[in-house]
N, C-alpha and C positions, 0 to 999 in steps of 0.2 A: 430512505437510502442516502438521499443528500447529504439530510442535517446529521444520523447519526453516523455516516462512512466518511462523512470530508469531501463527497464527491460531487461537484459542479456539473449537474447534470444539463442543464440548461433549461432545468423544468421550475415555470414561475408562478405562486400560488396568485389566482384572480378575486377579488371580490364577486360573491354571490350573483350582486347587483348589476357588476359589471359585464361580466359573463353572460347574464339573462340578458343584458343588452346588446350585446355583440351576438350573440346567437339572433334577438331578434332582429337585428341587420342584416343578418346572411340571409335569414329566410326569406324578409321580403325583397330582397337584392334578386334573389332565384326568382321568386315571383314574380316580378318586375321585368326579369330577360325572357323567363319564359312566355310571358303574355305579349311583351312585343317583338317576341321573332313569331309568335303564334303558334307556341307547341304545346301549350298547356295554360289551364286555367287552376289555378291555386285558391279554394275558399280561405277563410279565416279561421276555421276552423282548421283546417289541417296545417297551415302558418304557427298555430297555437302548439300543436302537437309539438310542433319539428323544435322548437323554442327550449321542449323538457326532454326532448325524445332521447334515451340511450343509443337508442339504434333505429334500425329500418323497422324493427318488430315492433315499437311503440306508436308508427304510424296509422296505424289504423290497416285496413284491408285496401287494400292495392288493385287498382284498374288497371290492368293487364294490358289492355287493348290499348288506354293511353299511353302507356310506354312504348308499346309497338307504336304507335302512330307519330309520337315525336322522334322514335329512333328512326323511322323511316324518314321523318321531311328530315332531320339533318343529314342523313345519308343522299337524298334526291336534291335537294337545295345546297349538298356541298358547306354546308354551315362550319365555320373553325373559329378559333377562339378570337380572330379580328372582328367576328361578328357579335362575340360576347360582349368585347370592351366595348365595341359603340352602342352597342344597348344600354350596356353599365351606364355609358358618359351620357345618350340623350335619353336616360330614365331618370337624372340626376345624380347618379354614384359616382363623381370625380372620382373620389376617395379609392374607390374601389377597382375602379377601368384601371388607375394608371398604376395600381398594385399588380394585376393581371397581367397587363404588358410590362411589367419587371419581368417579372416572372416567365412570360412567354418568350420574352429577350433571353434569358437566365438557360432556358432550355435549347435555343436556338444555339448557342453560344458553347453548352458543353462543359465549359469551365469547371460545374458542379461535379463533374466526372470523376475529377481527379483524386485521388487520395487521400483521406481522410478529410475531406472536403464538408465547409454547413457555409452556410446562410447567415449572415448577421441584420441586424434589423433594418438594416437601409438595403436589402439583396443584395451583398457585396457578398462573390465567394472567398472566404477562408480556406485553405489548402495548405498542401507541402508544398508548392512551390512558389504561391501568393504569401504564405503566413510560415515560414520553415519552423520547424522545432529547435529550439535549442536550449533543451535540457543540458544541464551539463553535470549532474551526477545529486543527489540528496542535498534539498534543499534548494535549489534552483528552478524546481518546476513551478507550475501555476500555483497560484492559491487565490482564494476568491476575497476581494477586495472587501474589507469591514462593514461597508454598504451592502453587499453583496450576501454576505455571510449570515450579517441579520434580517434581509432579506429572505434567507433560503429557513435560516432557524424561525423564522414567525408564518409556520406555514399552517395553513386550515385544518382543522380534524384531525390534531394532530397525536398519532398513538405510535407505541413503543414497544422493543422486547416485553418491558416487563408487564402493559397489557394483554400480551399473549398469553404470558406466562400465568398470570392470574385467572383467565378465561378459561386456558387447560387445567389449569388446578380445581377448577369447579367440576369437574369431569373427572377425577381422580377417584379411582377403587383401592378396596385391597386383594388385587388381582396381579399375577404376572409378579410373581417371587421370583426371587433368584435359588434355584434351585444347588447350583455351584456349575465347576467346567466342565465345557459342555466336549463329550469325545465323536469320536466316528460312528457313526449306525454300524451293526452288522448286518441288517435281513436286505434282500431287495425291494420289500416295500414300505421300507425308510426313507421319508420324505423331509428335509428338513424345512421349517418356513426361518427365514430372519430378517429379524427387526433392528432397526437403526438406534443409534444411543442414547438417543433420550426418550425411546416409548417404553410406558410402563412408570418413566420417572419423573417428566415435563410433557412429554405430547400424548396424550390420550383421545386424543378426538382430530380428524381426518377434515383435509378439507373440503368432504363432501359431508362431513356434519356428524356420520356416522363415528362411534363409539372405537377405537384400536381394538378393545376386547371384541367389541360383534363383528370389528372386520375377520380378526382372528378366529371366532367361532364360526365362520361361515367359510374361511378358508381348510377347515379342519374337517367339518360336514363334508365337503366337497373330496376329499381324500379318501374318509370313512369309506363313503357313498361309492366308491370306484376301487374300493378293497385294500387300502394302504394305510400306515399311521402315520402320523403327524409329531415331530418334535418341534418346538420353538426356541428358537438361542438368539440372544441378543449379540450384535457385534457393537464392542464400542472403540474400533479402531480405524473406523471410516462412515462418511457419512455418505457412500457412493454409493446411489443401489446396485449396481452393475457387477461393481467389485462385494455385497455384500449376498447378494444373489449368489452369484458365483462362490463366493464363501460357504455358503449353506449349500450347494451342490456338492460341493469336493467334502465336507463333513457327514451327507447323507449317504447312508448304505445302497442306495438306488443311484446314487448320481446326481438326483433329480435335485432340484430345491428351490426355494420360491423366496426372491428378496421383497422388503416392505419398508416402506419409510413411514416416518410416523403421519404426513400429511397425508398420506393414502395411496401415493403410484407404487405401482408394483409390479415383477416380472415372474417370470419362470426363466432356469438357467440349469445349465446341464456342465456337470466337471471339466469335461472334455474343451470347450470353448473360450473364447475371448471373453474379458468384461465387458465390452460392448454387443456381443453377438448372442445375444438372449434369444433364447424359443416364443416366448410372447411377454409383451409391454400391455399395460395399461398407464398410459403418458397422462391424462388429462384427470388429475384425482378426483376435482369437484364433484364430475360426473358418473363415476362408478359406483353401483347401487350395490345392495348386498347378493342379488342373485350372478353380478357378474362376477363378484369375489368367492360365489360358491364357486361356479365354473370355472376361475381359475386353480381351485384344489384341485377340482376333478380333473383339468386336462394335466396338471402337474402330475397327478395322478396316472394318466394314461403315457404321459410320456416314459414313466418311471417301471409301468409294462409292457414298454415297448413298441406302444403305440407312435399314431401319427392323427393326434386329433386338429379337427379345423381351431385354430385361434379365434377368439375372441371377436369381435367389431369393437375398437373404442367409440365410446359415445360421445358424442359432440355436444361442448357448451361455451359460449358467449364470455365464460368467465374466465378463460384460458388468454385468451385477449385483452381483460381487462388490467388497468394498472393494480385497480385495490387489491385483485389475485393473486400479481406479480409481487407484491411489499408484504404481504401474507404470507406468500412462499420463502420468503428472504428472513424474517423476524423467524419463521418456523423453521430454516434450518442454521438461523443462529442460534437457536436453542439446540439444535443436535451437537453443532462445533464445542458450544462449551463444555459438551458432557463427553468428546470423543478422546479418548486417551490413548496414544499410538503405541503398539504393539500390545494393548490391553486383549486378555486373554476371552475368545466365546464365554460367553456364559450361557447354561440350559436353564430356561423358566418355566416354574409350576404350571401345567395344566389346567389346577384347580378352579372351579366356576369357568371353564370357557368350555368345557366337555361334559 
């Protein structure tokens, strides 16, 4: 997002090397306070872990009782982070104590409070009222110094739309024709689903790996299965599920309709309602398998009989937090933007091989 949007995130690609090294200083720094305030003992092996670890689940299994026992001595011993620094300082981390008390100052102080407020590398807060804006119209604002710039442009691992683009091409059928304009349902158990503007034509595969077409097939089953048909229309004049949901509600002889993006979130949306005020979300694509995508036909289904079925549980994953997820979702709906053409007309697509 930096190098290809122009935007000075403040985010700075680290050497491998480097990185492994500064992780291994945190670990034994922790090591090191927790052994001489006496709340934990740290092998080497579990130092090792923490070194590669993504998260808390790379840890290994977890001693339950040790956490209880050192959150109790520093709750009973009154422990606070003056006690951290002088561990820091008489364990040998100068470096480290007197970063901690910046920072403990930093909090004490508020200052970080203010409005639109960061941190620069000596903890000096930046703000409106320390640092003011003064924009004064195109051409005037920040831009990131030449230094800067090919700093941000020489960054690690580095992949682009047109990797995406190539990836979902490998995933490409001859499925999801355009069949022409797509009109109103007449029956009440006219369900429409729609899809955003580039699936069918760049995005065929979901961020949870699954195929657009078997998401589609297993949204269609799910309607079958609950006594309703299923139409599919692509919109390509927004890449909003909310609004494209909603689109496909007021086009469905039921009301009903079911929005999809080509990464994989998806809702149920009723004519009558706001774009924001959808009947059920699944927000978190990665993780949506294909039996949750039948079940969303069916409750689309049920809603469109009148029903009042229980929604969903989204399911939780790891990946929803991660950055690589975040830059994935960005590349994937810069591929929708390029194919969205405004006031371009529904179009209804072939059934064919997904029923």
């Amino acid at each position: 997002m930096q190098r290809d949007w122009g935007i000075d995130g403040g985010l700075r690609t680290v050497d491998a090397s480097r990185l492994a090294e500064v992780r291994r200083d945190a670990a034994e720094a922790c090591r090191a306070v927790y052994a001489h305030l006496g709340l934990a003992d740290f092998t080497d092996g579990h130092v090792e872990l923490a070194v590669d670890a993504a998260g808390s689940k790379d840890l290994g299994e977890t001693d339950t009782l040790a956490v209880l026992a050192a959150a109790q001595a520093i709750r009973q011993r009154g422990l606070t982070v003056v006690d951290i620094v002088a561990a820091l300082d008489e364990c040998g981390y100068l470096h480290e104590a007197e970063r901690t008390m910046a920072f403990a100052r930093a909090r004490l102080s508020g200052d970080y409070l203010q409005t639109s407020a960061i941190f620069d590398e000596q903890l000096s807060v930046l703000s409106l009222v320390t640092d003011p804006n003064d924009y004064a119209g195109p051409g005037t604002g920040y831009e990131p110094a030449p230094s800067r710039q090919a700093e941000i442009d020489a960054i690690r691992q580095a992949r682009g739309v047109a990797d995406l683009r190539a990836e979902q091409a490998e995933c490409a059928v001859p499925l999801l024709r355009a069949r022409g304009p797509a009109g109103p349902g007449q029956g009440p158990r006219d369900v429409v689903i729609g899809v955003s503007p580039a699936v069918g034509r760049d995005v065929w595969r979901c961020l949870s790996g699954l195929a657009v077409t078997d998401v589609l097939r297993e949204m269609l089953a799910g309607l079958e299965e609950e006594g309703c048909v299923g139409r599919v229309v692509r919109f390509g004049d927004s890449v909003d599920l909310g609004r494209i949901g909603l689109a496909a509600a007021r086009l469905a002889g039921s009301g009903i309709g079911i929005g999809l993006q080509g990464k994989g979130t998806a809702l149920i949306h009723r004519r009558d309602l706001a774009p924001l005020a959808n009947l059920e979300l699944y927000s978190v694509a990665p993780s949506v398998t294909p039996a949750l995508y039948r079940l969303l036909g069916a409750n689309a289904a049920r809603h469109a009989k009148g029903g009042t079925p229980d929604p969903a549980r989204n399911p939780y994953s790891d990946e929803a937090i991660e950055a690589r997820y975040h830059t994935t979702v960005i590349a994937l709906m810069e591929l929708e933007r390029r194919r969205m053409v405004p006031g371009a007309p529904p179009e209804e697509l072939s059934l064919e091989g997904l029923t």
